[in-house]
C-alpha positions in Angstrom: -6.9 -15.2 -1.7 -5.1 -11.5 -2.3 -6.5 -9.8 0.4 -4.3 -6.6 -0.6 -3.4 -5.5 -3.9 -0.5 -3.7 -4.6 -0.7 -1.6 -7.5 2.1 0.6 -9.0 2.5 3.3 -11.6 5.2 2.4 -13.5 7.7 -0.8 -13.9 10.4 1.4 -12.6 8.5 1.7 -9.1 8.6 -1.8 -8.8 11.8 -2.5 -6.5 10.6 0.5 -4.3 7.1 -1.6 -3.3 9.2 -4.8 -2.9 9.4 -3.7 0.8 5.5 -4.4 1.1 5.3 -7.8 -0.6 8.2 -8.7 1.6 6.3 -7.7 4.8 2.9 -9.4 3.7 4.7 -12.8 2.9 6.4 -12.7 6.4 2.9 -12.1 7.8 0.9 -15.1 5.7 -1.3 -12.5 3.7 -2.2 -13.1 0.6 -1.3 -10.2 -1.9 -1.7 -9.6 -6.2 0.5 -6.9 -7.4 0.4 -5.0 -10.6 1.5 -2.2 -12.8 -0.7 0.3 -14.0 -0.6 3.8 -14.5 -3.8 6.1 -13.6 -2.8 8.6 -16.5 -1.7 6.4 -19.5 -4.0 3.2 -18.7 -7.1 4.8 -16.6 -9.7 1.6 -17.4 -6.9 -0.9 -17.3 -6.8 0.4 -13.5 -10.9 -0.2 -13.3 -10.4 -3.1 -14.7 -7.5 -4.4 -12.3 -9.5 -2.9 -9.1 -12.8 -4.6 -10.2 -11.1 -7.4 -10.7 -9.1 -7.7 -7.4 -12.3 -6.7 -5.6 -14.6 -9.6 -7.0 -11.2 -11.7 -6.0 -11.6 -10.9 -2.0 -9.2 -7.7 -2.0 -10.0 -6.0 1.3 -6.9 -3.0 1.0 -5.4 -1.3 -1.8 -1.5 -0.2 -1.6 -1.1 1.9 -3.9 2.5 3.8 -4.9 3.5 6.9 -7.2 5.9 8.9 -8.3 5.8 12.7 -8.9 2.7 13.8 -9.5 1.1 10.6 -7.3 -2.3 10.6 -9.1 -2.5 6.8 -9.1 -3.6 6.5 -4.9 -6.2 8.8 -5.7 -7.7 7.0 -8.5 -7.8 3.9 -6.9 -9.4 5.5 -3.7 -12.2 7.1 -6.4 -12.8 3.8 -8.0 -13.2 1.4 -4.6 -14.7 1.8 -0.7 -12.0 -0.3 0.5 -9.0 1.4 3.0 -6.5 2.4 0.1 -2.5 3.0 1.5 -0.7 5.2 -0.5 3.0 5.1 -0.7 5.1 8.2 -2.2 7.9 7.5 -4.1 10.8 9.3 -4.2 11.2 10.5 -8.2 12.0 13.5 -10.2 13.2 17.0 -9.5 11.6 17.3 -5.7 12.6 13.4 -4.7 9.2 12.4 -3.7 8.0 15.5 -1.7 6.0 16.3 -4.5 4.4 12.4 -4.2 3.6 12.9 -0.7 1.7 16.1 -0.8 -0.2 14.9 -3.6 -1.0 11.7 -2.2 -2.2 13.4 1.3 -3.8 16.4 0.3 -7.3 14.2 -0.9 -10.5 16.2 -1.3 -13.2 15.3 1.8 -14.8 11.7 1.0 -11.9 10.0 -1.0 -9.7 9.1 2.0 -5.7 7.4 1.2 -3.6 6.8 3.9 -0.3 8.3 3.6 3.0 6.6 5.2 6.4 7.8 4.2 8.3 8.4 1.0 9.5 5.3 0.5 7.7 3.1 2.6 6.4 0.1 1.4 7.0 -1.5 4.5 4.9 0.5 6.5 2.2 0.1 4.4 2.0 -3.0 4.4 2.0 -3.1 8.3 -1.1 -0.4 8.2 -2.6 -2.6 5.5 -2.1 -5.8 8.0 -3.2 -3.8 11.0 -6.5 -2.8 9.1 -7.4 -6.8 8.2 -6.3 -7.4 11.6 -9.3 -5.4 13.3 -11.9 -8.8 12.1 -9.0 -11.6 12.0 -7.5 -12.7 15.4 -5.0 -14.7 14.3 -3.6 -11.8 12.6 -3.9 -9.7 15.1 -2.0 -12.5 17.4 0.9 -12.4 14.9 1.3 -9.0 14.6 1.2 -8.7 18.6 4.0 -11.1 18.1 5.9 -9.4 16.2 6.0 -6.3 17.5 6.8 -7.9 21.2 10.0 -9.4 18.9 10.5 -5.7 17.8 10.6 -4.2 21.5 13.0 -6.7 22.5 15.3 -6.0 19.9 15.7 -2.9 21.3 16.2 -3.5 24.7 19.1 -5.8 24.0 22.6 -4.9 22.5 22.8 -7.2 19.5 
């Protein structure tokens, strides 16, 4: 089952979510990604949210370029935690993406981590199914526990 969807805007944002998919594999979730832009392809993106939803999709990731509308259209069309990652594209390198992505009207929520990172969104997106699974939760304790000795040795 793909208990997150990643969803991107463009075929060119691909390599800059790999990060996420990464993560989620090393953590055993299941994940579905695609490529579908809010502006050009608006009820292909119902469709693919719909669709992931009926599936058992419990969190959205969701990452943009620019003008970033494709978090918030996800966030409008579902009531499930959506993660929105800026990417870093065109004339203003992805601060544009991030102000778009945080500044959200009251009632249509996305999280917002870093421009750039996947990674962290797929930690947030673990952390969230976490909250009902305690098997995940053990592994993420886990993993962080690895983290903090990492940094207390010189490796």
């Amino acid at each position: 089952m793909a208990e997150v969807a990643l969803i991107v805007g463009s075929k060119s944002d691909v390599a800059a979510a790999k990060g996420a998919l990464d993560v989620l594999d090393r953590f055993g979730v299941g994940w579905e990604a695609s490529v579908c832009s809010a502006h050009r392809a608006p009820e292909r993106l119902r469709r693919v949210i719909q669709e992931a939803e009926d599936a058992g999709t419990r969190v959205f990731i969701a990452g943009a370029g620019m003008a970033a509308a494709l978090p918030g259209a996800v966030a409008s069309m579902t009531t499930r935690p959506v993660v929105g990652v800026p990417l870093a594209s065109g004339a203003l390198n992805g601060i544009d993406a991030l102000l778009a992505i945080a500044q959200m009207p009251p009632g249509i929520p996305v999280a917002t981590v870093a421009i750039n990172g996947a990674a962290n969104a797929a930690y947030l997106a673990i952390e969230i199914l976490a909250v009902n699974d305690a098997q995940l939760t053990a592994k993420l304790a886990d993993w962080r526990k690895e983290q903090s000795q990492r940094i207390d040795t010189f490796e």
